[in-house]
TORGU-712396 format. One record per residue (C-alpha): residue in three letters; y, x, z. Coordinates in steps of 0.02 Angstrom, whole numbers, padded with zeros to 5 digits, always signed. Each point is the difference from the previous one (the first is absolute). Example, Ala and Ser with C-alpha at 12.3 -4.5 7.8 and 13.67 -1.06 7.14 Angstrom:
ALA-00225+00615+00390;SER+00172+00069-00033;
//
This chain:
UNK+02418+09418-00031;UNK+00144-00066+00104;UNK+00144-00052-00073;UNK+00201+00013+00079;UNK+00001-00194+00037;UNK-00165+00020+00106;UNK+00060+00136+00092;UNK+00158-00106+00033;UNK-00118-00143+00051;UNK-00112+00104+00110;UNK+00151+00001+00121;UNK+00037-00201+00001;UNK-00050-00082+00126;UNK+00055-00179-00026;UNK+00090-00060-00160;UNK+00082-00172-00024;UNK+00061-00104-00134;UNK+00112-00142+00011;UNK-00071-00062+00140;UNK+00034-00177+00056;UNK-00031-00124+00140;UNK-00007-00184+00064;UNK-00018-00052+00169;UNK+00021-00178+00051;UNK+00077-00043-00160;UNK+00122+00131+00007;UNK+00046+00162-00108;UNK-00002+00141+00105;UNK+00017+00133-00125;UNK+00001+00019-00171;UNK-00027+00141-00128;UNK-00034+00156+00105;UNK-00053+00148-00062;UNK-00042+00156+00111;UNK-00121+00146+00030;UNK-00054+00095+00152;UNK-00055+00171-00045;UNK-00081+00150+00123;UNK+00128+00032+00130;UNK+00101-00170-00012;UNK+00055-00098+00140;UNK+00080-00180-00061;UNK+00086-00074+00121;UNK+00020-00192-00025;UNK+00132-00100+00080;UNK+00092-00164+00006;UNK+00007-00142+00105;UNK-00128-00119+00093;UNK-00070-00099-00129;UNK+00063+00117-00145;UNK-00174+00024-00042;UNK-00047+00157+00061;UNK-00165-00053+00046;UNK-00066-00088-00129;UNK+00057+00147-00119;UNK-00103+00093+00117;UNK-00153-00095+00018;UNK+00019-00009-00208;UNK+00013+00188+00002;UNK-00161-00001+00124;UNK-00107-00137-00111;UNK+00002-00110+00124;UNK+00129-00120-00106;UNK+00005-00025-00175;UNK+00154+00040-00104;UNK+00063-00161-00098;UNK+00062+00122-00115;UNK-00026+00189-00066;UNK-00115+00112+00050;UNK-00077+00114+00121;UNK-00090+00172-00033;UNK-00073+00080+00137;UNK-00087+00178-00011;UNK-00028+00065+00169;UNK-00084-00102+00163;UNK+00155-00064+00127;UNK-00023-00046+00145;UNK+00093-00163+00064;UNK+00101-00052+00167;UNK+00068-00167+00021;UNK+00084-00069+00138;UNK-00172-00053+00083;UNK-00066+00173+00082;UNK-00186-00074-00017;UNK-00050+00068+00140;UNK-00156-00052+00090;UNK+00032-00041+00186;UNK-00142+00042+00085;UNK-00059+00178-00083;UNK+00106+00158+00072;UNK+00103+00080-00104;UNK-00154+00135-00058;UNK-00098-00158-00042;UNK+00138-00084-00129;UNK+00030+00169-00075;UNK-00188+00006-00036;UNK-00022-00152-00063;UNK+00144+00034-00134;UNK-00098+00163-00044;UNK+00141+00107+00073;UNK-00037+00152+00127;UNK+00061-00026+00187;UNK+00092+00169-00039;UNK+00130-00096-00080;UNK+00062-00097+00167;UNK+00090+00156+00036;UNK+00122-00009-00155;UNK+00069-00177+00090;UNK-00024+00091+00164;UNK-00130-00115+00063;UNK-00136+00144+00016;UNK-00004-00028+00183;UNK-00038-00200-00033;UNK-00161+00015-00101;UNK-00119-00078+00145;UNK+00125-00135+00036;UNK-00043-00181-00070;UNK+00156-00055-00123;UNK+00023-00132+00102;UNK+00093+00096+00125;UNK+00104+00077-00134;UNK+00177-00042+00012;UNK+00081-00059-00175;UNK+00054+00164-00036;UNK-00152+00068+00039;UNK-00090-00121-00113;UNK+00121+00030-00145;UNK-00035+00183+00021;UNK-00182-00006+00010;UNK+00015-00107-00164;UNK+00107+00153-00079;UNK-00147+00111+00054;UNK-00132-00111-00090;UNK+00140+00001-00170;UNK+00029+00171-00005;UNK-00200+00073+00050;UNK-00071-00099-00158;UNK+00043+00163-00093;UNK+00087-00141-00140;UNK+00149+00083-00111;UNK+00089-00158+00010;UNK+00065-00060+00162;UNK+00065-00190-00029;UNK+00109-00024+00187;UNK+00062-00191+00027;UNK+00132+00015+00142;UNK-00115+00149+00083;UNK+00160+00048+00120;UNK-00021-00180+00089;UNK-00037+00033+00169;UNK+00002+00203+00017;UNK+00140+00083+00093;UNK+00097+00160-00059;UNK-00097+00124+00049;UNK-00137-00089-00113;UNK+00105-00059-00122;UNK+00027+00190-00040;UNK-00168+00032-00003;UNK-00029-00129-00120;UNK+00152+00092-00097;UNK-00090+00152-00015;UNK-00150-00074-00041;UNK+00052-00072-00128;UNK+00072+00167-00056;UNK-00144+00091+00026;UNK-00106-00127-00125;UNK+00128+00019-00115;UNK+00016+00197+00000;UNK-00191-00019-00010;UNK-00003-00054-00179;UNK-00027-00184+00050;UNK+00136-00131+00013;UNK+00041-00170+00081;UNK+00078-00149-00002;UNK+00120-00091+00153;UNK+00086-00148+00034;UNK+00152-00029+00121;UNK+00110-00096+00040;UNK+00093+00103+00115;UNK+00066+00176+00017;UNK-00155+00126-00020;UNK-00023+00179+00031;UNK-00111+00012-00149;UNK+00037+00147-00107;UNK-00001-00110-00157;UNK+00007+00071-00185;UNK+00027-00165-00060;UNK+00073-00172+00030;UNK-00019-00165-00048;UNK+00104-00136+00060;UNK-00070-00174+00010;
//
């Protein structure tokens, strides 16, 4: 039998509790508390060095908190500011190797690219080709560090409604900027 609070659960993606962090001897936040559920989009901003990366990379499980706690109940998938992107494969050949189908170099526009070696790729091109590989691993939770850095606006608003599309998909995701953003977000969080 399922009871109302699983049902409720069943759509939470991410929950946090009092959350806190260190980082060279420094508090960079303290005490927060926040959920992402199906169809969220949490946009986090605040200055360089605010600590919208390490929340992040504590979100991803990459960091540990130094206080609270974390409970995750879907996969996410996670992009930093590093695209990890292999040089000398073509774009087909790193989207492989992640597990994602070539068919989703077209949602960056880089359909036409998939023979090309990476290391051809301009910046943009390599930020969008690590989009591709974020957004193919089929993972309800997208976890974006910075992921406008490098695109221009034609592909910043693809990454806009992208991001919408997860979301309207029942799956949600988590930003970080420190600029203006064309993300649709449902939530904020200022750092």
């Amino acid at each position: 039998m399922r009871h109302d609070s699983d049902a409720v659960m069943a759509d939470v993606l991410i929950k946090c509790d009092g959350l806190g962090a260190v980082r060279g001897g420094r508090s960079l936040f303290t005490a927060l508390s926040f959920e992402i559920a199906a169809g969220d989009v949490l946009l986090v901003t605040g200055a360089n060095g605010a600590g919208k990366s390490t929340l992040l990379r504590v979100l991803a499980g990459l960091l540990a908190p130094t206080a609270g706690q974390i409970h995750r109940y879907v996969a996410l998938a996670y992009l930093g500011h590093e695209n990890a992107v292999k040089p000398a494969a073509s774009v087909a050949a790193n989207l492989r190797f992640w597990g994602v189908d070539a068919a989703s170099a077209a949602l960056f526009g880089l359909g036409n690219l998939l023979d090309l070696d990476a290391r051809l790729l301009s910046a943009g091109q390599r930020r969008r080709l690590a989009l591709c590989r974020t957004f193919g691993t089929g993972a309800r939770l997208i976890i974006l560090d910075e992921p406008g850095s490098g695109l221009d606006a034609a592909n910043a608003d693809r990454l806009a409604d992208a991001l919408a599309a997860h979301a309207a998909a029942g799956s949600g995701a988590i930003v970080a900027s420190h600029g203006e953003s064309r993300i649709a977000a449902t939530k904020r969080l200022a750092l």
